[in-house]
TILOSE-999224 format. One line per 5 residues: number of its first residue (from 1); their letters; for each residue x, y, z of C-alpha. Coordinates in Angstrom, 2 decimals. Layout:
<atoms>
NUM = A = X:Y:Z; ... $
</atoms>
This chain:
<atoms>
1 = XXXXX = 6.90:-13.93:-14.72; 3.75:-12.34:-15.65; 4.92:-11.37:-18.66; 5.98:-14.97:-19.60; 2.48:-16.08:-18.32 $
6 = XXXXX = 0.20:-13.56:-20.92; 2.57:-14.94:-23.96; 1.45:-18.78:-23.01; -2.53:-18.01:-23.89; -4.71:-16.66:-26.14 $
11 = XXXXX = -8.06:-15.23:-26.31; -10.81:-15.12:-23.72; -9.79:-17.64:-20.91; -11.88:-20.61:-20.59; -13.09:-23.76:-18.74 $
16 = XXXXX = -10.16:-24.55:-16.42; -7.32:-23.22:-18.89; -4.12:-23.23:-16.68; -2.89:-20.05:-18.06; -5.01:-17.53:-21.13 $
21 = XXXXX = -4.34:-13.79:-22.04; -7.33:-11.43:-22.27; -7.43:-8.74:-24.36; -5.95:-5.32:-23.12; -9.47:-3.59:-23.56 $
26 = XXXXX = -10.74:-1.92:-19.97; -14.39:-3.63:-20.67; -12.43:-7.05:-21.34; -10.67:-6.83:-18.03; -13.50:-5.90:-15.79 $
31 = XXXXX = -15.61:-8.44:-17.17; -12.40:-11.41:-16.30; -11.78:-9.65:-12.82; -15.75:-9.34:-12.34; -16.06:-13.23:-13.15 $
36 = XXXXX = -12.79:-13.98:-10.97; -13.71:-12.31:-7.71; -17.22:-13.21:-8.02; -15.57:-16.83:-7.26; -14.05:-15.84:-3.85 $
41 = XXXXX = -14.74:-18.09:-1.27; -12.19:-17.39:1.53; -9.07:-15.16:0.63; -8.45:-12.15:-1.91; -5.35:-10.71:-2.27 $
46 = XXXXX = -4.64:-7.58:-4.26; -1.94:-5.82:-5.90; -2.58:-2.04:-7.45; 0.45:-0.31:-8.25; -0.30:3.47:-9.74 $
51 = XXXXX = 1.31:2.83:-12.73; 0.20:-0.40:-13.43; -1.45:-1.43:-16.72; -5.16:-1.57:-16.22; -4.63:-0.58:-12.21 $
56 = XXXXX = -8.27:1.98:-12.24; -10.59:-1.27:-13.87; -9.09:-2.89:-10.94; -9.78:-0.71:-7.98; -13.12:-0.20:-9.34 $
61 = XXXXX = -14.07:-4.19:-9.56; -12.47:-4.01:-5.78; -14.65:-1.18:-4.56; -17.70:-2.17:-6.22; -17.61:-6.18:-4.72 $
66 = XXXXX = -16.75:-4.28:-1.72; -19.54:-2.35:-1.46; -21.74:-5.15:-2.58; -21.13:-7.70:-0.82; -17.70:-9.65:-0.28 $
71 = XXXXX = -17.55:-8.59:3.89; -17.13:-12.61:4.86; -14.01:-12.94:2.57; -10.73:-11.79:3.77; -9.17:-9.40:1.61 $
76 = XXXXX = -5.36:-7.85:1.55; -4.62:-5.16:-0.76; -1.20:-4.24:-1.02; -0.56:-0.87:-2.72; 2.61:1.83:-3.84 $
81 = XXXXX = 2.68:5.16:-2.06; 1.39:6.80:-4.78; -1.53:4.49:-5.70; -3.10:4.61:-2.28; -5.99:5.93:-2.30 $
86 = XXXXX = -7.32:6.94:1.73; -11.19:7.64:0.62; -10.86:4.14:-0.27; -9.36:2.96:3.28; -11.90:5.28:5.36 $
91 = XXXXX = -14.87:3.98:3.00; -13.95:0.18:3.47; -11.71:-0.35:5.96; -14.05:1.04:9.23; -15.82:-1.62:10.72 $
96 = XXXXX = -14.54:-4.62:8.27; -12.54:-6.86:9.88; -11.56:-9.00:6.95; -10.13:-5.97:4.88; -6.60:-5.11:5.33 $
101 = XXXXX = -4.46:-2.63:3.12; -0.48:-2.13:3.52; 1.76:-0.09:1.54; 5.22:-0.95:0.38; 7.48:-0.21:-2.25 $
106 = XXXXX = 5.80:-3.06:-4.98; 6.34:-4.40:-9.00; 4.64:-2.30:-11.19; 1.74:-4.80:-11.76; -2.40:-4.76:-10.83 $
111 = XXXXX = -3.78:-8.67:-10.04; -6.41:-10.46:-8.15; -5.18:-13.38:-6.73; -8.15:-15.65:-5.44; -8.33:-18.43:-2.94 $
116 = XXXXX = -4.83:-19.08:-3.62; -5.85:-21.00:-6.70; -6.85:-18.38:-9.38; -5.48:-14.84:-10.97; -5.85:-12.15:-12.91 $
121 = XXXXX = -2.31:-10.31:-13.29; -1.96:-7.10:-15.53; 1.33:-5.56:-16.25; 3.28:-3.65:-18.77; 5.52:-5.80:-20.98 $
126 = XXXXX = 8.37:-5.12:-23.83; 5.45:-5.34:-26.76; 2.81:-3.71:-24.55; 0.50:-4.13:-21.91; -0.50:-7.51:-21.27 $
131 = XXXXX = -3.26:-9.31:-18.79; -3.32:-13.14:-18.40; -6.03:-15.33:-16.10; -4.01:-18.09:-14.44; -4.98:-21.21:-13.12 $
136 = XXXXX = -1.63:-23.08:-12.96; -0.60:-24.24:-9.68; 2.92:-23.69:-9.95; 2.53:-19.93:-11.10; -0.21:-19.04:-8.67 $
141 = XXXXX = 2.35:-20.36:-5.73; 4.94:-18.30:-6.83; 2.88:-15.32:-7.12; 1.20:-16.30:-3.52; 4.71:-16.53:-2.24 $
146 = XXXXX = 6.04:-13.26:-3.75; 2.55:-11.14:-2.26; 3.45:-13.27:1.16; 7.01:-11.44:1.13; 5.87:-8.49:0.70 $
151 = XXXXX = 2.68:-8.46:2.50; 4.74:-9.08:5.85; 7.51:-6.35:5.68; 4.82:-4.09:4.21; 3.58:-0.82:6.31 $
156 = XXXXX = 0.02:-1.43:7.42; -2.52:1.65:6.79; -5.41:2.69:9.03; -8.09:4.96:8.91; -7.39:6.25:12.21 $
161 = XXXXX = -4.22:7.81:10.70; -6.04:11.57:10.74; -3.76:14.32:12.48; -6.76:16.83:11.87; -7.06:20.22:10.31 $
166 = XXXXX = -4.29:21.87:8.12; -2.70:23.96:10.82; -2.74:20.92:13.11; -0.87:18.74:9.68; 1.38:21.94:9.45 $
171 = XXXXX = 2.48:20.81:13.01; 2.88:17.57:12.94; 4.76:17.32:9.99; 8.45:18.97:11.52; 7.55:16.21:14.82 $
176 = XXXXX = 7.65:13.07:11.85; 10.54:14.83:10.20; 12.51:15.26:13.54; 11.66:11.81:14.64; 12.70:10.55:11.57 $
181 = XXXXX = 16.53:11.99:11.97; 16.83:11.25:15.05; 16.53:15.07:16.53; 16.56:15.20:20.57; 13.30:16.66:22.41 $
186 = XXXXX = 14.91:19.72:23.62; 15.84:20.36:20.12; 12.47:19.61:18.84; 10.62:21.51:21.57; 12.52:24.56:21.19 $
191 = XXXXX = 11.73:24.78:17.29; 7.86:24.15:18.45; 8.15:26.87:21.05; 6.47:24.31:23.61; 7.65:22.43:26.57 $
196 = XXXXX = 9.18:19.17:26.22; 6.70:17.95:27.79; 3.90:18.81:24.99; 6.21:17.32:22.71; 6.60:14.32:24.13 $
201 = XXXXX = 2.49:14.13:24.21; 2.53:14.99:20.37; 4.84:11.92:19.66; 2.95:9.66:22.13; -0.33:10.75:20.32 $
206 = XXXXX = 1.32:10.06:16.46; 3.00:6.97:17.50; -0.70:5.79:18.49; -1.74:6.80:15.24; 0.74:5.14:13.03 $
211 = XXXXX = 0.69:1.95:15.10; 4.56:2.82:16.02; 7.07:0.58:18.43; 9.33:3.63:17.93; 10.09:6.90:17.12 $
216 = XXXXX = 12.12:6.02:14.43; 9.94:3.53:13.21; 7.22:6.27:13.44; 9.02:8.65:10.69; 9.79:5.83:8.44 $
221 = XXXXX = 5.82:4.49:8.45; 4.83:8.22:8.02; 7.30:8.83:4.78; 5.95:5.45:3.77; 2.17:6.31:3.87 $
226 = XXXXX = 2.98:9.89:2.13; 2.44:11.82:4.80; 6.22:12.49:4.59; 8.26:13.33:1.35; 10.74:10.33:0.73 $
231 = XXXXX = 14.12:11.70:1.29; 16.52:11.34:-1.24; 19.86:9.58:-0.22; 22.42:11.59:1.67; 19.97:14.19:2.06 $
236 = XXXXX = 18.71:13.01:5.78; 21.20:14.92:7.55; 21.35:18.17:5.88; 19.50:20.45:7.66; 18.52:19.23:10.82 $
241 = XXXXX = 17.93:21.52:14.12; 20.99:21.56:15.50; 21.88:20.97:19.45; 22.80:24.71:20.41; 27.16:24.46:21.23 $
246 = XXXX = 28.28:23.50:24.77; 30.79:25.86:25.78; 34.11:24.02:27.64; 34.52:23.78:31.45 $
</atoms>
């Protein structure tokens, strides 16, 4: 859709042009995301996938606004695993009600969408990279609609997600991994060497963290926000701790 949207326009976008491409150069797309946000009177939603054509000019129009004003508008950014950046989220997020960042599994694309009634999308194309400002209605509904979806299902990051020092990370990452298979306490403690007891305080404390209705819930959020490898298909159950065998009666 974006795609379709950069090959409707040409040149600079202008006036109230429903849909205009601007040029690929990073200075070009600062200045248009600059001028867009700049016109933010109640909602800003954002979209930074890593790989995303023009994803760094971006983040760096985001951050700067941030810092500069921009507190009274509520702003969503939804980002990949990869392209979240948590300097950003402990910078920004403390203290600022009306910023919110998820994480979910996203298109490869970078956009401002603004007030639900303006956007700047970037993405990668067939021919090349392409960036279009978009005024139309129908195309800025769609878009709304698609963040929407995503937004809801998507994992919600906060800065309080900070297990500590390395040894204490070192830890903690075995508890998300066990939680994540499904692996019983007395398993779990035994591995730890502590009681089950202490490692039921260690979940309680990283459910907290993660903002986790369960255990399992907690290993998938972890995996989500990178503090967890992704595990490849078919690979979940390979190596667990095992229960040790029950011998017959």
């Amino acid at each position: 859709m974006a795609e379709s949207a950069a090959d409707q326009g040409a040149g600079r976008p202008r006036g109230n042009s429903w849909v205009a491409a601007v040029e690929t150069d990073e200075e070009e797309i600062r200045t248009a995301a600059e001028e867009l946000i700049r016109e933010a009177g109640g909602n800003v939603d954002v979209v930074l996938a890593a790989e995303a054509a023009h994803v760094g000019a971006l983040h760096s129009v985001l951050s700067e606004w941030l810092r500069s004003g921009g507190e009274d508008v509520r702003t969503r950014v939804l980002c990949a695993q990869n392209s979240l950046d948590w300097n950003f989220v402990r910078r920004h997020a403390r203290d600022r009600r009306h910023l919110e960042v998820r994480v979910a599994r996203i298109p490869l694309l970078a956009a401002f969408i603004v007030d639900g009634r303006a956007a700047l999308v970037c993405a990668d194309s067939a021919v090349g990279r392409r960036a279009s400002a978009i005024r139309d209605p129908g195309v800025i509904e769609t878009l709304q609609t698609l963040f929407d979806g995503i937004w809801r299902n998507a994992v919600v990051v906060n800065e309080r997600v900070d297990f500590g020092d390395h040894p204490r990370m070192e830890m903690v990452r075995p508890i998300l991994e066990w939680l994540r298979l499904g692996v019983t306490d007395e398993v779990a403690a035994r591995e730890l060497s502590v009681s089950v007891r202490t490692y039921r305080r260690y979940v309680a404390e990283i459910m907290a963290l993660l903002g986790a209705s369960s255990r399992f819930q907690a290993g998938v959020r972890a995996a989500e926000l990178g503090l967890l490898p992704v595990t490849p298909p078919g690979d979940a159950q390979r190596d667990p701790p095992r229960d040790p065998p029950r011998h017959r009666r």
